[in-house]
N, C-alpha and C positions, 0 to 999 in steps of 0.2 A: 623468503627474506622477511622480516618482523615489518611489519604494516604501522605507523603511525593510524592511517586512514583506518584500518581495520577497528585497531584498537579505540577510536573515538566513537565510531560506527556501532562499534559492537557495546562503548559505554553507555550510552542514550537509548539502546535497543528494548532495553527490559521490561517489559509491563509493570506500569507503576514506579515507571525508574524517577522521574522530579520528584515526585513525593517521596523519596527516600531521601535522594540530594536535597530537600530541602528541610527534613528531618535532624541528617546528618550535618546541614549547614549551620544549623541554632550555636553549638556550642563555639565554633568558630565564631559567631557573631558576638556571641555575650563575650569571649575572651579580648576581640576587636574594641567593645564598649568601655570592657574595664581598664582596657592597657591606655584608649584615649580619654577616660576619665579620670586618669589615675589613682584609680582603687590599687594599687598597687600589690596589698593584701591577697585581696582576693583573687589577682591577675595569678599570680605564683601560685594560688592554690588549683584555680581554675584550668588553666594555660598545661599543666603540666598531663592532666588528663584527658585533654582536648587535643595535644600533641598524638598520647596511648594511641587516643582513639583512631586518629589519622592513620598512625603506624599501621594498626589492627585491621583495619579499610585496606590497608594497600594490601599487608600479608594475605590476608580473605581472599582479594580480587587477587590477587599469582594464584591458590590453591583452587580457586572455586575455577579460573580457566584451566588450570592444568590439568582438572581433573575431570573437563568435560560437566561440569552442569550444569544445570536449566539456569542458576541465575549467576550473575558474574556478584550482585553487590550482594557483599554482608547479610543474613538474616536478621531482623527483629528478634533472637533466639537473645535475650539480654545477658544466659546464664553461658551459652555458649561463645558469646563474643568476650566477654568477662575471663574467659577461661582461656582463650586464644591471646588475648591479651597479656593474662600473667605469665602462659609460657614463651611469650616473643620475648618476654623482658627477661629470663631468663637465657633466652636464646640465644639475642641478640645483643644484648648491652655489652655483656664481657667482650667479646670480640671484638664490638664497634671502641670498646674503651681502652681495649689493647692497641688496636691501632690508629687511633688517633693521639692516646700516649706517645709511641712510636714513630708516628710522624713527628710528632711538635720534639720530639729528642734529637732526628733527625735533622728537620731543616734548622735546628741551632747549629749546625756545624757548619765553621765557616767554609764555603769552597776558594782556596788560596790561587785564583788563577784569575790573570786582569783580564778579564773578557766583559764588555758591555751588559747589565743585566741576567750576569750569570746566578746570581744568587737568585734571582727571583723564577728563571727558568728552571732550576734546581730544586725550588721550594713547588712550584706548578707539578712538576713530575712526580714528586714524592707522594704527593695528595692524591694526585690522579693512580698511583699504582694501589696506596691502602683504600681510599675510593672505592677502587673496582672491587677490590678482597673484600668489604665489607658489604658492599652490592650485590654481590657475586653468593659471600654467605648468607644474606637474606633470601634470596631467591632460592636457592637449593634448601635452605629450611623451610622458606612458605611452602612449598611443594606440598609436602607431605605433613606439615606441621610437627616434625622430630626434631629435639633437640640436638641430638647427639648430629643432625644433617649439618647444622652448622658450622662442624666443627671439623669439616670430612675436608681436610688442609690437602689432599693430594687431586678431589676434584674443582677446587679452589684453585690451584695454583695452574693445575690445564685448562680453565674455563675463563681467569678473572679478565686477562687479556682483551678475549675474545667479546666480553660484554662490557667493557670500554670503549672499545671500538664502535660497539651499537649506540651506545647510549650518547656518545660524541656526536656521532648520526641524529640520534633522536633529539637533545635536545633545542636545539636550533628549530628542525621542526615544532617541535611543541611552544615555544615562544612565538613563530611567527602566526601558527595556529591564534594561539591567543591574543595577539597583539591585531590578529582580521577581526576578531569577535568581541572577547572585551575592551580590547580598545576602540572601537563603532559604538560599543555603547557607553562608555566613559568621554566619547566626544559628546554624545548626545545629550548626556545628563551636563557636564559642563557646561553646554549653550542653555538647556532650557532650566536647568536645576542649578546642584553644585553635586562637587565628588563627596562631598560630606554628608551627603544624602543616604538615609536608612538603609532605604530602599537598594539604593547601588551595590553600598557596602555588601548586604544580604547576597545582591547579587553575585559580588565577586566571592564571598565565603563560600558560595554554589559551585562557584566556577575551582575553586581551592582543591573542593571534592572531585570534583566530574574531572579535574586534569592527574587526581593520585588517582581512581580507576582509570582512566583512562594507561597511566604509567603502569600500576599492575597490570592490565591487561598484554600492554608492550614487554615487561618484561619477563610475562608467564611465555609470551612468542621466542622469547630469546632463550629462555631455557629451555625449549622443544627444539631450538635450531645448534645452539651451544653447548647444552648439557645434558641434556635429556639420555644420549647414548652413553656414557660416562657412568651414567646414573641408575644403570639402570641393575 
């Protein structure tokens, strides 16, 4: 069964792994600076490849555990992340923009039945099913980094269920995780600092990183338990 534990365990394990998290945490921080400076400009210019980069982190860390290698994060290879990157956006955007179209078409339609909070239970559902599908096709594309993976609608539709169900699991976990650890040090900076503290902020852009490896790493476990035989 897919380990939260494992998956934190195993993010923090890597030789030289802070210094990467904290490498990887810059851009998050200067996009933090400009949005509460309102550079406004620059945030939109900034923000949007600061996003890539995130994305690219997490696809890396599914492929780099699925595949068994020495390091879970990202290389410093600038030309190969560069390149992992153009083809996620390729990969993934159509699909995530199909169905997030699809949703918002969907939960327009009124459900005609007097039932308390049925619209919104309606709209909950609809999300959580294209959700999964678009979760579902990132994972089976990180895998292997193939375009054409993400588009493989028939182990999508036997797998996306199943890692819904996990991640329904997982997240709750990973909140409370976070909520033991950065929240202990967000009380601390509060008594002796403030939360508008450099320093903190920096911290939590760290903590932004370490919890999407951490998520790749949980959702490379889901596709060895969920899809992996499907897949193969």
């Amino acid at each position: 069964m897919a380990s939260i534990k494992d998956a934190i365990e195993e993010s923090i394990s890597e030789q030289f792994v802070f210094v990467k998290y904290f490498i990887y945490a810059i851009p998050v921080f200067i996009s933090y600076i400009l949005f509460s400076k309102g550079n406004m400009g620059m945030f939109f210019v900034f923000a949007p490849l600061t996003f890539l980069m995130l994305a690219t982190i997490l696809i890396k860390t599914i492929n780099n555990v699925c595949n068994e290698k020495n390091n879970i994060l990202p290389t410093y290879n600038i030309f190969e992340f560069a390149w992992s990157a153009i083809k996620a956006v390729f990969a993934i955007c159509p699909i995530f923009a199909l169905c997030i179209w699809a949703g918002i078409m969907l939960t327009g339609i009124e459900i005609p039945v007097a039932i308390p909070n049925i619209q919104l239970i309606y709209t909950i559902i609809i999300w959580l099913i294209f959700g999964s599908i678009m979760l579902t096709s990132l994972i089976i594309y990180a895998r292997k980094e193939q375009i054409i993976d993400a588009y493989n609608f028939l182990i999508i539709s036997n797998s996306c269920i199943d890692i819904l169900i996990a991640m329904i699991f997982f997240i709750p976990q990973l909140l409370i995780v976070n909520g033991l650890i950065l929240g202990t040090i967000a009380y601390l900076f509060w008594i002796f600092f403030t939360l508008e503290n450099p320093i903190f902020i920096f911290i939590c852009s760290m903590g932004l990183v370490i919890n999407i490896v951490a998520t790749g790493h949980y959702l490379a476990q889901m596709d060895y338990e969920n899809i992996a035989k499907e897949n193969n």
